[in-house]
Wavefront OBJ file of the C-alpha trace (Angstrom):
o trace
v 12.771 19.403 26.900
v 12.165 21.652 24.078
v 9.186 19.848 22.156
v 7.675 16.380 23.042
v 4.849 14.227 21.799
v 3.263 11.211 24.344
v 0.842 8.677 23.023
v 0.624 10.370 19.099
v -0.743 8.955 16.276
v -0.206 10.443 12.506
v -2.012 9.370 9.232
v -2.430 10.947 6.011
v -5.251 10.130 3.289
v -6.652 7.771 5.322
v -3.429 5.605 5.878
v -1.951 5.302 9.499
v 1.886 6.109 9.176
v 2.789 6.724 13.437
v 0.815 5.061 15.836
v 1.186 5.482 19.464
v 4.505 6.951 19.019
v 6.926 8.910 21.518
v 8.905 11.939 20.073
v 11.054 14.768 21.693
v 13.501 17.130 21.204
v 15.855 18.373 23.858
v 18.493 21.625 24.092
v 20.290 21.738 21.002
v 20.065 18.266 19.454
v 21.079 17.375 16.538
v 18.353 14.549 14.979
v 18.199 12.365 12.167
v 15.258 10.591 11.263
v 15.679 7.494 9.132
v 13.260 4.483 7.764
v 12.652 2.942 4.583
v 10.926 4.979 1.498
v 7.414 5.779 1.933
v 7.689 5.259 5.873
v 6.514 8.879 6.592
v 9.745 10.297 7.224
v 8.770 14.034 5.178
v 5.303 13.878 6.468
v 6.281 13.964 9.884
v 8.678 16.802 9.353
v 5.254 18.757 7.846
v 3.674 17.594 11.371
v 6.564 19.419 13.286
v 6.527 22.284 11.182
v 2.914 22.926 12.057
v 1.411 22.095 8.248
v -0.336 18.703 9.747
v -1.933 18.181 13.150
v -1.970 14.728 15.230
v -5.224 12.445 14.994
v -7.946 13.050 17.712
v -7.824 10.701 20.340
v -10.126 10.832 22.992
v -8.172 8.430 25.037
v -4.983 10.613 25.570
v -4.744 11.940 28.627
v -1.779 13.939 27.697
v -2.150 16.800 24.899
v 0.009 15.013 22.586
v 2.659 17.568 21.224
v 3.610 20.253 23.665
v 6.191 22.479 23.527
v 8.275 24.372 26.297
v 8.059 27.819 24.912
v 6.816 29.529 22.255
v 8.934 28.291 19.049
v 10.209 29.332 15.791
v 10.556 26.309 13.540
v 11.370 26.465 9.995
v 11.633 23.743 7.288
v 13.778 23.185 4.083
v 11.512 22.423 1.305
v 12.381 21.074 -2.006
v 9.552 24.093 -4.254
v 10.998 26.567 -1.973
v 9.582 29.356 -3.417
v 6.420 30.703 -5.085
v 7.633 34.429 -6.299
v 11.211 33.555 -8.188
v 10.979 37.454 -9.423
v 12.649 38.616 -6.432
v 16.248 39.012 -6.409
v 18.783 37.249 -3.341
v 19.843 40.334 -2.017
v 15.585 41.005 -1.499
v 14.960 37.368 -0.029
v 17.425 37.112 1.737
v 17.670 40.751 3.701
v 14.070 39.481 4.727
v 15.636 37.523 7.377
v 17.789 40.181 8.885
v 15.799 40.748 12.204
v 17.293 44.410 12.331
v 16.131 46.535 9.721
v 18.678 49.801 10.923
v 21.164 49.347 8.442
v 23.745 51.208 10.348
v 22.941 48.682 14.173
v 26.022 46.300 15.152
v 23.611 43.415 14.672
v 23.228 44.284 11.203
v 27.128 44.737 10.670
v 26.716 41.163 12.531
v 23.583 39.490 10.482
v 25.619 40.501 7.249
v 29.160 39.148 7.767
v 27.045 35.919 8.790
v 25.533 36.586 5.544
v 28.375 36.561 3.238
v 30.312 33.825 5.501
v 27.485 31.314 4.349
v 26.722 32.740 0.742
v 30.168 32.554 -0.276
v 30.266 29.107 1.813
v 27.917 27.699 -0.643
v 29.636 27.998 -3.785
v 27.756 31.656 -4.726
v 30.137 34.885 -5.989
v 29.014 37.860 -4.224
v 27.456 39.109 -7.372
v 25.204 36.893 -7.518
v 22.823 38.321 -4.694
v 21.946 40.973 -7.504
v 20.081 38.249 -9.296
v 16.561 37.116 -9.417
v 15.804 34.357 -8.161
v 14.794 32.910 -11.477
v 17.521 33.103 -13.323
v 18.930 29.960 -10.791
v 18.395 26.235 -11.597
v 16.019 24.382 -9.762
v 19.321 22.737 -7.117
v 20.766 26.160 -6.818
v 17.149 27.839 -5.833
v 17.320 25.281 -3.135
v 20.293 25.912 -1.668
v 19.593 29.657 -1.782
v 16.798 28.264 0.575
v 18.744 26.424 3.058
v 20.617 29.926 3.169
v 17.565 31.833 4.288
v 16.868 28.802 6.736
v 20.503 29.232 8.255
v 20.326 32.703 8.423
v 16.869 33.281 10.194
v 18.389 30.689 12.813
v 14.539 28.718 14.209
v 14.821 27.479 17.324
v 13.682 23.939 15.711
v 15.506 24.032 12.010
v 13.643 21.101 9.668
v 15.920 19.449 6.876
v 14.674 17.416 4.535
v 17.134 16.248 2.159
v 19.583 19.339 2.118
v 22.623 17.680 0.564
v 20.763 16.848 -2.558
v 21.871 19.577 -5.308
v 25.080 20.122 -3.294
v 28.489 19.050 -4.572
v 30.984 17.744 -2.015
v 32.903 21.438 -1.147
v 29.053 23.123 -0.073
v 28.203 19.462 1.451
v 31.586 19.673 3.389
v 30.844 23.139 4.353
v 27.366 22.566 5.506
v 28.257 19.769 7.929
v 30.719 21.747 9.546
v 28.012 24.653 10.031
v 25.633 22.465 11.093
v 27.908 21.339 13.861
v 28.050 24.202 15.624
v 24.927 25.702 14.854
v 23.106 26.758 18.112
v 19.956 25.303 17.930
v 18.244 21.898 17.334
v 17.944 20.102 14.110
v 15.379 17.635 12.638
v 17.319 16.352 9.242
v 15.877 13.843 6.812
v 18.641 12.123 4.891
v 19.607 9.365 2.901
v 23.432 10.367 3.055
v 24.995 8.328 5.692
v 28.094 9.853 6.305
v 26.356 13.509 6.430
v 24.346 12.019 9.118
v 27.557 10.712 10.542
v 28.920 14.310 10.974
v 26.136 15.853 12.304
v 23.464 13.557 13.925
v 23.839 13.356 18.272
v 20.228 11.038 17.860
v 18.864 8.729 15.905
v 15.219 8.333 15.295
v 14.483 4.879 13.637
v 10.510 4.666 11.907
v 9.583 1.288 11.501
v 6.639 -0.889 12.007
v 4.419 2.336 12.428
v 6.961 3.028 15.347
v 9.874 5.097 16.535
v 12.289 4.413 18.183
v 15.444 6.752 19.757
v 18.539 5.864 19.558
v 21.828 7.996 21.098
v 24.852 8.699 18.715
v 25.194 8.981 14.856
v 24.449 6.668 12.175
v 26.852 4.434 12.576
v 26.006 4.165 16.169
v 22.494 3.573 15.434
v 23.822 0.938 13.503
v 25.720 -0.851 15.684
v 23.188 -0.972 18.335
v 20.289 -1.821 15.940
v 22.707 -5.055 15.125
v 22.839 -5.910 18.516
v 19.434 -5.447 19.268
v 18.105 -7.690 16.480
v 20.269 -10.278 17.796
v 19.128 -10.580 21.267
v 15.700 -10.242 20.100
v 15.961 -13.107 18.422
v 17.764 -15.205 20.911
v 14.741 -14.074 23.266
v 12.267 -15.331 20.652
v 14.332 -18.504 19.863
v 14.636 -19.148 22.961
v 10.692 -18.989 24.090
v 9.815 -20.692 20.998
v 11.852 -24.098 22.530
v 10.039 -23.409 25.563
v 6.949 -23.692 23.568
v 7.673 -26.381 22.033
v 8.907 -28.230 25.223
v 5.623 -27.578 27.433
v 3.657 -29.015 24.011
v 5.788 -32.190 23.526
v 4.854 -32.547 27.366
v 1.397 -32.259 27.405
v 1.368 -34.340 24.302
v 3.206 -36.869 26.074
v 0.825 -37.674 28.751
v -2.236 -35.952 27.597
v -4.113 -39.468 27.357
v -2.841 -40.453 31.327
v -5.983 -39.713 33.807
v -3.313 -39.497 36.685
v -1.473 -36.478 35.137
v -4.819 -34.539 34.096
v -3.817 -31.615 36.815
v -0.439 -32.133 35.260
v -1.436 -30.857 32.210
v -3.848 -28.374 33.533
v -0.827 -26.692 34.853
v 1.167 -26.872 31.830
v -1.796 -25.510 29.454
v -1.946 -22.385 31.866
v 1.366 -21.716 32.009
v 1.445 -22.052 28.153
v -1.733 -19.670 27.881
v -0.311 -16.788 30.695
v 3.040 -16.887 28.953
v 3.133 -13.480 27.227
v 4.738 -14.123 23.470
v 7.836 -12.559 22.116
v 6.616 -11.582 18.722
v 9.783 -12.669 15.931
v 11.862 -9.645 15.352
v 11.284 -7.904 11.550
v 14.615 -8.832 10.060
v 16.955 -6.020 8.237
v 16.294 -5.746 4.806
v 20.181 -6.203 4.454
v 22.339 -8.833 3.899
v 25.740 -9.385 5.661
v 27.956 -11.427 3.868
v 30.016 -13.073 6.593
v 32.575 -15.159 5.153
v 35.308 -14.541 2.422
v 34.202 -14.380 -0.974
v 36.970 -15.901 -2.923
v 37.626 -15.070 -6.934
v 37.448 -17.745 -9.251
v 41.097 -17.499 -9.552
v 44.384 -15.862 -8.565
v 45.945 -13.102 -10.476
v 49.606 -12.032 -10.949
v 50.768 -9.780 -7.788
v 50.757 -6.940 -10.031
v 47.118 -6.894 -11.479
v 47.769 -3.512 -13.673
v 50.632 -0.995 -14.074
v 50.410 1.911 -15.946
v 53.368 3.925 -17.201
v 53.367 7.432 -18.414
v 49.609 7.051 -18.955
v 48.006 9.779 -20.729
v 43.902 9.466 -21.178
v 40.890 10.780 -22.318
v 39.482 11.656 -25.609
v 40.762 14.851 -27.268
v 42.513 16.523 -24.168
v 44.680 14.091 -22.429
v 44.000 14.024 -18.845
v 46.907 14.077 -15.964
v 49.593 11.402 -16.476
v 49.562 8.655 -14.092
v 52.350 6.034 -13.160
v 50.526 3.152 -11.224
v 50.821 -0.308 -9.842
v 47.904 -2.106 -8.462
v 48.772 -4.983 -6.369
v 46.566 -8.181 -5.854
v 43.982 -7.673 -3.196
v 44.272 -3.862 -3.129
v 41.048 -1.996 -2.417
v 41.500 1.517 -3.895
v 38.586 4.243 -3.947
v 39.405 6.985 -6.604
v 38.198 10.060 -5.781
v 37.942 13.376 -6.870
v 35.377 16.387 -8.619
v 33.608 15.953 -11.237
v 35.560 15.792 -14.862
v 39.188 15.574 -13.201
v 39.143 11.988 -14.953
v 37.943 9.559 -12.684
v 35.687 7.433 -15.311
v 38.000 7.890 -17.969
v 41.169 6.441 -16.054
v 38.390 3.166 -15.216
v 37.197 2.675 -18.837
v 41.024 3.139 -19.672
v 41.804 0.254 -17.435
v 38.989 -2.037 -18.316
v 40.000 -2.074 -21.937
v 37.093 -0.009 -23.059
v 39.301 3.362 -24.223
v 42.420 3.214 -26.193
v 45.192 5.059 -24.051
v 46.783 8.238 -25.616
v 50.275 7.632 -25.055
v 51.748 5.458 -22.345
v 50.983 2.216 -21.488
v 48.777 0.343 -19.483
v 49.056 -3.319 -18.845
v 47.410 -6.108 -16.953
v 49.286 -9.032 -14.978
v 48.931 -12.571 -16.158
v 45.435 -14.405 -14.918
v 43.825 -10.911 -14.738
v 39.488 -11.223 -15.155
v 38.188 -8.107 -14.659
v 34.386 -7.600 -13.278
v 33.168 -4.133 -15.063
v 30.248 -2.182 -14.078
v 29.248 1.455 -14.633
v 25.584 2.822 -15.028
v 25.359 1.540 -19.116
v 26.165 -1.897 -17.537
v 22.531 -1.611 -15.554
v 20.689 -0.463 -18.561
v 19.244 -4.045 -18.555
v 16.022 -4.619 -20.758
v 14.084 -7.733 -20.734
v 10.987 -9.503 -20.858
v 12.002 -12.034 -18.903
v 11.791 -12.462 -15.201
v 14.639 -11.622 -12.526
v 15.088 -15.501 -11.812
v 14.663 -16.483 -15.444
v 17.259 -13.751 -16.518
v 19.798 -15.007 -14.155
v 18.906 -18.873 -14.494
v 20.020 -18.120 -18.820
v 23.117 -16.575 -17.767
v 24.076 -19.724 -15.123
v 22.733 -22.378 -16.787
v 24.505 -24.777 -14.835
v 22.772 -23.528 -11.241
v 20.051 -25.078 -9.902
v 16.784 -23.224 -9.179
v 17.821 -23.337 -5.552
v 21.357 -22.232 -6.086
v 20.331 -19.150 -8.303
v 17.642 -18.196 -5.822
v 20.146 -17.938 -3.185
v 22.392 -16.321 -4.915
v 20.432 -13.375 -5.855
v 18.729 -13.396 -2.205
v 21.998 -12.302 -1.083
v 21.547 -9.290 -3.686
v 18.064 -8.882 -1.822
v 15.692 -10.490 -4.014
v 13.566 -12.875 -2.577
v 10.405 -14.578 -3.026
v 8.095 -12.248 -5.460
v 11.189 -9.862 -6.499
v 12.286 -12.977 -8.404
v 9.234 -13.232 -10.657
v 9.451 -9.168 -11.588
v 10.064 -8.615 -15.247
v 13.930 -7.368 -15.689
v 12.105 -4.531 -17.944
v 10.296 -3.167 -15.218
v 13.271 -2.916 -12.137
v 14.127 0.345 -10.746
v 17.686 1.728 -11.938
v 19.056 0.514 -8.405
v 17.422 -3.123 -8.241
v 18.741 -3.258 -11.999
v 22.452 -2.617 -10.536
v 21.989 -4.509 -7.989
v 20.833 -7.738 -10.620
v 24.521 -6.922 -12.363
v 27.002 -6.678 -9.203
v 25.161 -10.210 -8.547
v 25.743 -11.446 -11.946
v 29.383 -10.483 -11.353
v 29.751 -11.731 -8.067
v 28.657 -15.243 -8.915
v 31.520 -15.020 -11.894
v 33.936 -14.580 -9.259
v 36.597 -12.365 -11.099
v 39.506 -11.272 -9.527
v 39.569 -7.994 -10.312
v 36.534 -5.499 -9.900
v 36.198 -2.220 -11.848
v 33.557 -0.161 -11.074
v 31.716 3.196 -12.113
v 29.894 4.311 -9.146
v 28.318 1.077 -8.132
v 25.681 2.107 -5.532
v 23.866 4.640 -7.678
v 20.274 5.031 -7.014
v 20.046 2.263 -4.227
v 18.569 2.627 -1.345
v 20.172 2.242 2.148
v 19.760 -1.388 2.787
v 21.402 -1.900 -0.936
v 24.127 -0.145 -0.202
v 24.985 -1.687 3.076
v 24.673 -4.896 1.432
v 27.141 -4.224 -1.277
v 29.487 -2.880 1.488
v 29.497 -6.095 3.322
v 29.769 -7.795 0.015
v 33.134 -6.202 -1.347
v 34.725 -6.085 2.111
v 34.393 -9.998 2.313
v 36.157 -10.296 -1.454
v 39.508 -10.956 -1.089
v 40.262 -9.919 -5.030
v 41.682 -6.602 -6.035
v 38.669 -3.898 -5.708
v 39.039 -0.275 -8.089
v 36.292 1.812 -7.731
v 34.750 5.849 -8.479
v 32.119 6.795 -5.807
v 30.773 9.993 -4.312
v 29.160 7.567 -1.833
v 32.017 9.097 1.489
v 30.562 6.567 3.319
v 30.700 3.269 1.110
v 34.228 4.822 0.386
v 35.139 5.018 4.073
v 33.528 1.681 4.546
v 35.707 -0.059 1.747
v 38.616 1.906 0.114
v 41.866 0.676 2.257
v 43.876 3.376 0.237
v 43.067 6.472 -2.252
v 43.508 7.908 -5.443
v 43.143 11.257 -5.890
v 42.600 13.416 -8.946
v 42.653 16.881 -8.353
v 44.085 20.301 -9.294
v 46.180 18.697 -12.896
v 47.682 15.868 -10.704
v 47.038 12.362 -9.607
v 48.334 11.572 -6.011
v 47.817 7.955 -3.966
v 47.244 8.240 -0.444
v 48.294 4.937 1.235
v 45.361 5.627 4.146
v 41.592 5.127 4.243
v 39.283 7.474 3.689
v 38.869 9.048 7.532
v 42.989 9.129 7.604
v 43.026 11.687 4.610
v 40.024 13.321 5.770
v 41.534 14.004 9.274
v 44.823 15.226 7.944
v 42.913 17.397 5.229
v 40.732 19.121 7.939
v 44.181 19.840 9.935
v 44.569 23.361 10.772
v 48.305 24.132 9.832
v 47.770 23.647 6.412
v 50.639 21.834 5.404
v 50.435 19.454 2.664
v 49.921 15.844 3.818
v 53.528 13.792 3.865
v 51.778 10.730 3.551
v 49.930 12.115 0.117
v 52.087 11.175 -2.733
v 52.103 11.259 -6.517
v 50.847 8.211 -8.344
v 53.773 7.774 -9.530
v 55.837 7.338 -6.684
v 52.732 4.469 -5.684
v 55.102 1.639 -6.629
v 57.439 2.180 -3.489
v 53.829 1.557 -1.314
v 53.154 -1.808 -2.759
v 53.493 -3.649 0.413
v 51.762 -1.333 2.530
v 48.421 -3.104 3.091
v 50.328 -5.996 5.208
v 52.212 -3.314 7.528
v 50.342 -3.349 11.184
v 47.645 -0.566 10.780
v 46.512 1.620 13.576
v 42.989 0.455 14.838
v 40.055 1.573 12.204
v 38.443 3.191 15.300
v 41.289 5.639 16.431
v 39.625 8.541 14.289
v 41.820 11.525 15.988
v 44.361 12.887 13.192
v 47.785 12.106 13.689
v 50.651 14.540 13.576
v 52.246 15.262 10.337
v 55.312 13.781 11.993
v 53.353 10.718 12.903
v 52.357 10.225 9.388
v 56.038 10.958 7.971
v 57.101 7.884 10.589
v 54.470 5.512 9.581
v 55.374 6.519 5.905
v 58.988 5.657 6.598
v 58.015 2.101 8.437
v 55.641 1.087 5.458
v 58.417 2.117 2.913
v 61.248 -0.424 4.856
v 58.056 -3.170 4.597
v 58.659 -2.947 0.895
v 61.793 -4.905 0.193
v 60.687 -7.396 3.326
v 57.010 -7.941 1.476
v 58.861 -8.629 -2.083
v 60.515 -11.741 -0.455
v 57.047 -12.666 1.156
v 55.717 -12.784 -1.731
v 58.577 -14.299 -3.681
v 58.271 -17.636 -1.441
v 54.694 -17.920 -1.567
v 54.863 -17.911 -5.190
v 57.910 -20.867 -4.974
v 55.053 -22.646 -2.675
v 52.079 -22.252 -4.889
v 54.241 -23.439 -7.971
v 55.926 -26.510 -6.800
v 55.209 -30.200 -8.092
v 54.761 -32.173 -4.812
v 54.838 -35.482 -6.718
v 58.010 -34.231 -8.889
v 59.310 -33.650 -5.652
v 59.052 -36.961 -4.212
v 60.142 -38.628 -7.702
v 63.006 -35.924 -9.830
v 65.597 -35.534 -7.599
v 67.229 -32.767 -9.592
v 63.897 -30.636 -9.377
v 63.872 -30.990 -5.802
v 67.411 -30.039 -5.236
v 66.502 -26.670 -7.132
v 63.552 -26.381 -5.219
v 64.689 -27.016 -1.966
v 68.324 -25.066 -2.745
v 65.952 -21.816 -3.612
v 63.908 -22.152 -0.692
v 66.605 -22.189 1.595
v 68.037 -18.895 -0.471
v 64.418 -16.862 0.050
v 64.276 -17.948 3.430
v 67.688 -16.757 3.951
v 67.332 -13.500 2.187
v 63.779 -12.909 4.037
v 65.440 -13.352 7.661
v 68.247 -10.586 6.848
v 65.192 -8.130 5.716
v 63.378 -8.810 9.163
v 66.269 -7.370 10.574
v 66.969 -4.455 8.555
v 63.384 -3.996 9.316
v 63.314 -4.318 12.857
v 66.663 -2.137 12.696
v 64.662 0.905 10.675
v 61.759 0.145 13.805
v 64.310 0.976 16.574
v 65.565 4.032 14.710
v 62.046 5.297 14.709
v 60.365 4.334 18.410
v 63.960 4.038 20.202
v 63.306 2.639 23.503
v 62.861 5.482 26.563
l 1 2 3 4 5 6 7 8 9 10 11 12 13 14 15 16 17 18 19 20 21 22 23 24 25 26 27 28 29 30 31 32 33 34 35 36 37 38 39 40 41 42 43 44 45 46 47 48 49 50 51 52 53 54 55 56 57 58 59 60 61 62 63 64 65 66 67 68 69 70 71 72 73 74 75 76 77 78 79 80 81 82 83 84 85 86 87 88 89 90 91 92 93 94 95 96 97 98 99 100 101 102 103 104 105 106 107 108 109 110 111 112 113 114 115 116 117 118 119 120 121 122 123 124 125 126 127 128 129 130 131 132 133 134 135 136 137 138 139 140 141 142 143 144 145 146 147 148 149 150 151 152 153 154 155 156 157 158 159 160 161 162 163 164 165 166 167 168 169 170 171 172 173 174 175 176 177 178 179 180 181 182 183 184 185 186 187 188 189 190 191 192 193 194 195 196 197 198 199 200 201 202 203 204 205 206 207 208 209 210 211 212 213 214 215 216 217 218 219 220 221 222 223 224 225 226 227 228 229 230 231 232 233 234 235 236 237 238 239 240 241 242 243 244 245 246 247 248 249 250 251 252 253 254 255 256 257 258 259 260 261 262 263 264 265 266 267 268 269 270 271 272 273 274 275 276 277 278 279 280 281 282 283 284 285 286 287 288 289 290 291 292 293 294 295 296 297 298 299 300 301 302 303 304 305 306 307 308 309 310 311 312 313 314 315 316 317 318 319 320 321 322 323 324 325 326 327 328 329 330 331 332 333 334 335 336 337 338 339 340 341 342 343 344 345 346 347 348 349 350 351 352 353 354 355 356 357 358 359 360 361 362 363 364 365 366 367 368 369 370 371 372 373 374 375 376 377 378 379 380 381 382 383 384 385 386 387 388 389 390 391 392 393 394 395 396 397 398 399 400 401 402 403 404 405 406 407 408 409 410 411 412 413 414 415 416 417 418 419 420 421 422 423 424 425 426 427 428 429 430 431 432 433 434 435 436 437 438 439 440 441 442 443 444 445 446 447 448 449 450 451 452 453 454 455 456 457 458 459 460 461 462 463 464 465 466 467 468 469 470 471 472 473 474 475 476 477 478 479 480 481 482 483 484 485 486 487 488 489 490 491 492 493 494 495 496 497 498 499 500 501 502 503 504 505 506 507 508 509 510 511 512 513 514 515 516 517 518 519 520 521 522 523 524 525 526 527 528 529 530 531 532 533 534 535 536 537 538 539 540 541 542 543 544 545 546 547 548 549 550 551 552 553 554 555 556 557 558 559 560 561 562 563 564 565 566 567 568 569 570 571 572 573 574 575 576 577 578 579 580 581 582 583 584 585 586 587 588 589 590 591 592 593 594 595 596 597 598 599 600 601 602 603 604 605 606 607 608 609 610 611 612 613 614 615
């Protein structure tokens, strides 16, 4: 046990944010602490760090916060510092514990140095500038530098991947994993907490409470807890209701009076499950259908060229119906400009790009959200469904989390994330079958997020989406596009498959990473057997080559698939019955397709026994 608090209670201005709360910190650990906004979540970092003490109580018997040793604990703070006239090189050798510039620890302290410099993004040269010639983000991270270089024994994160792009956010998890000591982060990045969180401290209801594992853990078992809690609570309340119907029943009978006694005691000694605080999220548990069914191919692109004056990287792409593809990539490699290209909203610069028949596309980017209105959130949405009833509309947006006196805010008023969330509603209720979106979960807040998760892996329409969200990516992209270094490549994996092969240490390129244009061969991939989502060890590069080679033979099986499901969603039944001719074409192509499709099972079973021959 390295630090522990017993009994504690913590307010601020007069408001109680902890009471009666249990805290520690063993060894090494790695903790995240997570809650909803304004739960005290930075305030009791301050109370760690020293800056804020516990409230008196007379009561405890124990001191409250003790600690095994004398500690160093340091924080991350977003003003990180007061003198900006100093330069890096200054600040920075302020940490070095030796001060002999010709020791072995210093030789040591200032490899580490450059090591994590150079690992956030900085040049070497720039430890010869002041501090105040950095922006406000890159100041920051100069601090999180100092932090990782003095080394506490109790190191105190709040926020650190804000002002960080995805290399330095990368680079940072994997220091943080093997960094010696113990951690206290604050962060509303799941999948950072994901990488680097061994316990989960949950604030809620003026509580915490400790969970073991990483976010998603915490998740899982926070699921499961809510719903035995409220089976327990169901559960009494029959109970409750049983004993009263009882000693309602006979209440007026003088030969059951000690009857009832009994009853009314047992009623009053019962001690009451209180009902279990429900999730401020939404799970969207069964499929959410479009309004109606596209072509297979939804859009194919070929030799695309886009953007305004520069033509981006030239793509050759087929989307498939009910394809979920997360495009990825840094910042100005084309990402936005490929989506407004496909949603009609940018004229291509050579190429084409064309949509299959029965295509509605749902567009959203952040200019979609730029709602402003007088009215309120219900009477916005009731104009734009006219035909919903107050009840229907109400429901519908309660899935979208707003409820009861959210409903009656002015649209004018809404945060930028409630005012995203009001559109993605809007366009799930129009049910199109083809979403395009421009990072979608923007400025939300956890519970959002996990709500708009839920909601888009329960569509069954064709999903295309930008997002630096890694964890709504990994929680909904079935397959990748990639834009990076001049070049556009689809990865036929999810989001943990590319980013096990990409953190492989032979370096080889990735044989299941291919060039957009080589995306139409994959088209049938998605209804191939996948390994199980929770097998998270990389595979091979001759793995990957092999599953490559299986999905590829899918291909010509898939096209007859879908070839007879089309025949079966286009035939007359009546016509069938009554025009003999039509049914002899009908039933005469049938019996071809069928045909055809059993000789492709067995060239695909054939290509299967090549692969996995039999010990």
């Amino acid at each position: 046990m390295l630090l522990q608090i017993q009994d504690g209670t913590l307010s601020i201005g007069g408001q109680t944010l902890l009471a009666h709360f249990d805290f520690e910190i063993k060894g090494n650990e790695k903790i995240a602490i997570v809650g909803p906004n304004g739960c005290g979540k930075t305030t009791f970092l301050r109370l760690l760090s020293g800056e804020l003490d516990l409230d008196r109580d007379d009561r405890r018997q124990t001191p409250g916060l003790r600690t095994s040793r004398t500690l160093s604990v340091e924080m991350l703070r977003q003003n990180a510092f007061a003198d900006t006239s100093l330069t890096v090189e200054e600040l920075l050798t302020e940490a070095c514990p030796c001060k002999d510039r010709w020791d072995r620890e210093r030789f040591t302290w200032e490899m580490e140095y450059d090591r994590v410099f150079t690992g956030f993004g900085f040049d070497k040269a720039g430890r010869k500038k002041r501090l105040s010639e950095f922006s406000g983000g890159e100041q920051t991270k100069i601090a999180l530098i100092r932090l990782l270089l003095l080394q506490p024994d109790i190191l105190l994160l709040d926020e650190p991947t804000n002002h960080l792009d995805l290399a330095s956010t990368e680079w940072l998890e994997e220091y943080l994993q093997g960094y010696p000591k113990a951690i206290v982060v604050v962060s509303h990045d799941r999948f950072f907490l994901d990488r680097i969180a061994t316990v989960i401290y949950d604030f809620r209801e003026r509580r915490m409470f400790r969970y073991a594992g990483n976010y998603s853990s915490f998740r899982e078992q926070r699921t499961k807890e809510l719903a035995l809690r409220r089976k327990e609570y169901e559960r009494q309340q029959a109970e409750i209701q049983r004993e009263e119907e009882l000693i309602e029943r006979f209440r007026h009978k003088p030969n059951k009076a000690s009857f009832i006694r009994s009853r009314k005691k047992l009623l009053e000694r019962m001690p009451r499950i209180e009902k279990p605080a429900e999730d401020k999220i939404h799970s969207f548990t069964e499929a959410i259908e479009p309004q109606s069914r596209s072509a297979k191919w939804v859009l194919e692109a070929e030799k695309l060229k886009i953007g305004y004056d520069q033509p981006l990287p030239e793509l050759n792409l087929r989307v498939r119906r009910g394809q979920k593809i997360g495009v990825i990539g840094p910042n100005g490699a084309g990402k936005s400009t490929f989506l407004k290209t496909a949603a009609g909203l940018l004229p291509p610069l050579a190429g084409s790009l064309t949509l299959g028949q029965n295509v509605l596309i749902g567009y959203f980017d952040q200019q979609s959200a730029a709602l402003q209105s007088d009215l309120t959130v219900i009477e916005h949405f009731q104009r734009l469904f006219p035909s919903m009833t107050n009840k229907e509309a109400r429901s519908a947006l309660g899935a979208f989390l707003f409820s009861g006196r959210e409903t009656a805010k002015k649209v004018s008023v809404l945060s930028g994330g409630e005012k995203s969330r009001l559109v993605l509603a809007e366009l799930f209720v129009s049910r199109p079958n083809f979403f395009i979106l421009d990072e979608p979960t923007n400025h939300m807040d956890i519970p959002a997020r996990e709500t708009l998760e839920s909601a888009f892996r329960a569509y069954t329409g064709t999903l295309l989406f930008v997002s630096h969200d890694r964890y709504f990516v990994r929680k909904v992209a079935e397959s990748l596009l990639i834009f990076e270094e001049q070049a556009v490549y689809y990865y036929p994996f999810d989001y943990e498959h590319y980013l096990a092969h990409r953190r492989a240490e032979n370096g080889e390129s990735l044989s299941a990473a291919l060039r957009a244009e080589d995306q139409a061969l994959l088209a049938g991939l998605q209804n191939v057997p996948k390994r199980e989502r929770h097998e998270t060890h990389p595979l091979t590069t001759e793995q990957a080559y092999e599953e490559w080679q299986l999905r590829l033979a899918t291909e010509p099986l898939d096209e007859i698939r879908m070839q007879l499901e089309d025949l079966w969603e286009s035939r007359d039944v009546i016509r069938l019955w009554t025009d003999p001719a039509y049914a002899q074409t009908w039933n005469t192509k049938e019996i071809e397709l069928n045909s055809i499709y059993t000789k492709r099972c067995l060239d695909w079973y054939e290509t299967w026994e090549q692969l996995f021959p039999n010990p």
